[in-house]
C-alpha positions as CSV (number, residue, x, y, z in Angstrom):
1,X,-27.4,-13.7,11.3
2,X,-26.2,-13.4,7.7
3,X,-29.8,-13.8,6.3
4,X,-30.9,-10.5,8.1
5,X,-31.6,-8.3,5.1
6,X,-29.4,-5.7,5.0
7,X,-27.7,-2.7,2.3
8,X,-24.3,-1.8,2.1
9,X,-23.6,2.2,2.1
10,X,-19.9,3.3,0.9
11,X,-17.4,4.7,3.1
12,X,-14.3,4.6,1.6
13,X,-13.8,4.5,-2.2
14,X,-11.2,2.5,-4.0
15,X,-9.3,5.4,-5.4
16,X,-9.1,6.8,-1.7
17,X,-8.2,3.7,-0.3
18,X,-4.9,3.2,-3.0
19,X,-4.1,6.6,-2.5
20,X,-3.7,5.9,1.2
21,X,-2.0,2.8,0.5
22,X,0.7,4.9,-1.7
23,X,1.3,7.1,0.8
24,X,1.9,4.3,3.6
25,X,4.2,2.3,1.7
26,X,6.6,5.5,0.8
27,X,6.4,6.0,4.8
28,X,6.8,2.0,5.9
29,X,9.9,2.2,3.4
30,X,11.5,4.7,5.4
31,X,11.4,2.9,8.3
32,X,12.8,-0.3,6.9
33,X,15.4,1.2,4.7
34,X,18.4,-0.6,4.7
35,X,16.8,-4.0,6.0
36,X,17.9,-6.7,3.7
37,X,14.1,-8.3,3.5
38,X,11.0,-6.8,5.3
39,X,9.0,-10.3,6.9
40,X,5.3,-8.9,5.9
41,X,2.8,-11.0,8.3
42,X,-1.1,-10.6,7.2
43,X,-3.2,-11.4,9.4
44,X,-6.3,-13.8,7.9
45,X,-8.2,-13.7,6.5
46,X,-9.9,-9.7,6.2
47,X,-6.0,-8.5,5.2
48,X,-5.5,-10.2,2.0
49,X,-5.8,-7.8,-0.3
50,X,-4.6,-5.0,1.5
51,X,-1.4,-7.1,2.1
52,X,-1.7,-7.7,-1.6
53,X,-1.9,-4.0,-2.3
54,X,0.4,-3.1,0.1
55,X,3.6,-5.1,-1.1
56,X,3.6,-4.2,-4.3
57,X,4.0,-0.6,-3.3
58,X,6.4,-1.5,-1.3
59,X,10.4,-0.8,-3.4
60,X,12.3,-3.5,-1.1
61,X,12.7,-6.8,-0.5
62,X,9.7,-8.7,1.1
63,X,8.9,-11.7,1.8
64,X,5.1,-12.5,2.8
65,X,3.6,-15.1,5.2
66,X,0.5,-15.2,7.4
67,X,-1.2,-15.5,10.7
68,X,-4.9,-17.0,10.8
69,X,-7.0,-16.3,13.6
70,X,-10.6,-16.3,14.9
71,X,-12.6,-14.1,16.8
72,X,-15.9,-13.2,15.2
73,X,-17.3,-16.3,13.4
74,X,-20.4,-15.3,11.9
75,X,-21.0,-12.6,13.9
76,X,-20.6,-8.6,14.1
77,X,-19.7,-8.6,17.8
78,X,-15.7,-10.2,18.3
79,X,-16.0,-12.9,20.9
80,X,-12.7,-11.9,22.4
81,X,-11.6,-14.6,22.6
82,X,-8.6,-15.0,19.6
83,X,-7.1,-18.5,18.8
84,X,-4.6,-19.1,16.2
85,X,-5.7,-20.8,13.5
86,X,-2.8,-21.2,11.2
87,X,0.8,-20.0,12.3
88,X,3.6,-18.5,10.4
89,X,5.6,-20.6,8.0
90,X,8.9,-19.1,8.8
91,X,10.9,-18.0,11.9
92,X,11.0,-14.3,12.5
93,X,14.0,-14.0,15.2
94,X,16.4,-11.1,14.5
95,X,14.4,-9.9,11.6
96,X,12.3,-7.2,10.5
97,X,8.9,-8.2,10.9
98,X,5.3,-5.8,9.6
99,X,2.3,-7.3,11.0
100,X,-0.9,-6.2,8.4
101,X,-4.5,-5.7,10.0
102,X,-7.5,-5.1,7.8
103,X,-9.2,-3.4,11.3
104,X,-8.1,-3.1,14.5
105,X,-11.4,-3.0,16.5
106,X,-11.4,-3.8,20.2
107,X,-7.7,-4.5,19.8
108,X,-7.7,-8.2,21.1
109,X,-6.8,-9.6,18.0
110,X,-3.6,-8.1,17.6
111,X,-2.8,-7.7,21.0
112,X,-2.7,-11.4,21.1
113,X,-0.4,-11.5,18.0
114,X,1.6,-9.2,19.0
115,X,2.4,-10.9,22.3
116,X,2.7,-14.0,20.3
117,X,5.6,-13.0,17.7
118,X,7.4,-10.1,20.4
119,X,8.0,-13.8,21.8
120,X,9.9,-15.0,18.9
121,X,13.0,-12.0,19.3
122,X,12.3,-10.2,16.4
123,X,14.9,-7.7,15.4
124,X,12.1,-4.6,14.5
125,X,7.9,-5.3,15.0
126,X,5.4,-3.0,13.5
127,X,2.1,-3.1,12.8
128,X,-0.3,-1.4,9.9
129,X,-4.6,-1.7,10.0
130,X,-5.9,-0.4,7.3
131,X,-8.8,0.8,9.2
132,X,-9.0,1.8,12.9
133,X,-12.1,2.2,15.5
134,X,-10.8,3.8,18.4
135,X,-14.3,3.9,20.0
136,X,-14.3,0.4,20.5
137,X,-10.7,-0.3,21.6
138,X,-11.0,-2.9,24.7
139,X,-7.0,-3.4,24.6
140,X,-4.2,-1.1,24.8
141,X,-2.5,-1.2,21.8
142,X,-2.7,1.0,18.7
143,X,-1.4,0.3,15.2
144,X,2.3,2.6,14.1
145,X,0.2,3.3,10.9
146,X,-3.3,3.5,10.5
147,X,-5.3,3.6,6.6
148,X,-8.3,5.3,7.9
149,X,-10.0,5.8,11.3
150,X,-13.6,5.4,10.8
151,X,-16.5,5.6,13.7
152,X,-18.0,2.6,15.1
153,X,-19.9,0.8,12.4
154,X,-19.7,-2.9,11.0
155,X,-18.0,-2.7,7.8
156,X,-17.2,-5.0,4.8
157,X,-15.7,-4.9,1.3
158,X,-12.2,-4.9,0.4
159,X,-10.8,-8.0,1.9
160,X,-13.5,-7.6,5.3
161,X,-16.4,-9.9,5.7
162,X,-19.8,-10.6,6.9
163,X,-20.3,-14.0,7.5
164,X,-17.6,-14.6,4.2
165,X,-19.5,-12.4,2.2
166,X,-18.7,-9.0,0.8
167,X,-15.2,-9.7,1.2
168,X,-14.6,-9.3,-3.2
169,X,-16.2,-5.0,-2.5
170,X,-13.4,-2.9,-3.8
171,X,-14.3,-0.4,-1.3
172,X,-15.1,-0.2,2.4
173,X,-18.7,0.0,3.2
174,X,-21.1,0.2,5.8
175,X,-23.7,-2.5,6.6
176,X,-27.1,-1.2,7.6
177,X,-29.9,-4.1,8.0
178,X,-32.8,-3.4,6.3
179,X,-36.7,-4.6,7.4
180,X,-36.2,-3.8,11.1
């Protein structure tokens, strides 16, 4: 699948995507003020460097650890089925606990995640996706803040991969294959 030829057209430019990120973290602080240390929980591997972004916006006390799972492989339709790959480090009950998406898509992913840590008695659990396709949601969940809702197309760059490529973009663009 990855050796289909294919361009990549921007969507989102890096200056528009730290302004966004600015403006979520000055929000995500309100929500948490007061809390002694925010638990931030990336999920991997598309979220890394929105997560990286993201904390250093953030004026509090975080602490930073990460779920792994798998759902797409080397494709650009999810399987649906999501498995854990690596776990968190730490325990989360009775604390503040923001769960990082790079995309929510059909919504399996972090519904799955979601169900998974709600399990471990947090004291507060939200959730940010830097980007959103409602058209495609499958589950019934939706984000508390979303980066940008964009229409369904298969994106890459800023974190987000095809087939671990792409991923080092410092924007979010749109793959369109080529030669068909």
């Amino acid at each position: 699948m990855p050796d289909r030829p294919y361009v990549i057209d921007r969507m989102i430019s890096a200056k528009e995507i730290a302004a966004r990120i600015e403006a979520l973290a000055d929000e995500i602080h309100a929500e948490f003020a007061g809390c002694g240390k925010l638990v931030v929980v990336g999920l991997l591997r598309g979220s890394f460097v929105f997560i990286a972004d993201l904390v250093r916006e953030l004026d509090m006390n975080v602490e930073v650890d990460f779920i792994e799972t798998s759902s797409y492989g080397n494709s650009t339709e999810s399987s649906r089925e999501v498995r854990i790959v690596k776990d968190l480090s730490s325990d989360i009950e009775g604390r503040d606990v923001l769960v990082v998406e790079d995309i929510v898509d059909t919504g399996h992913t972090l519904s799955h995640v979601l169900n998974l840590l709600h399990s471990r008695s947090p004291n507060k659990l939200k959730t940010i996706a830097l980007l959103d396709k409602p058209s495609r949601r499958e589950a019934d969940i939706c984000a508390d803040w979303i980066g940008f809702e964009i229409p369904d197309e298969f994106v890459v760059g800023y974190g987000i991969d095809f087939a671990q490529r792409n991923r080092n973009l410092p924007y979010i663009g749109k793959v369109r294959f080529t030669g068909e």
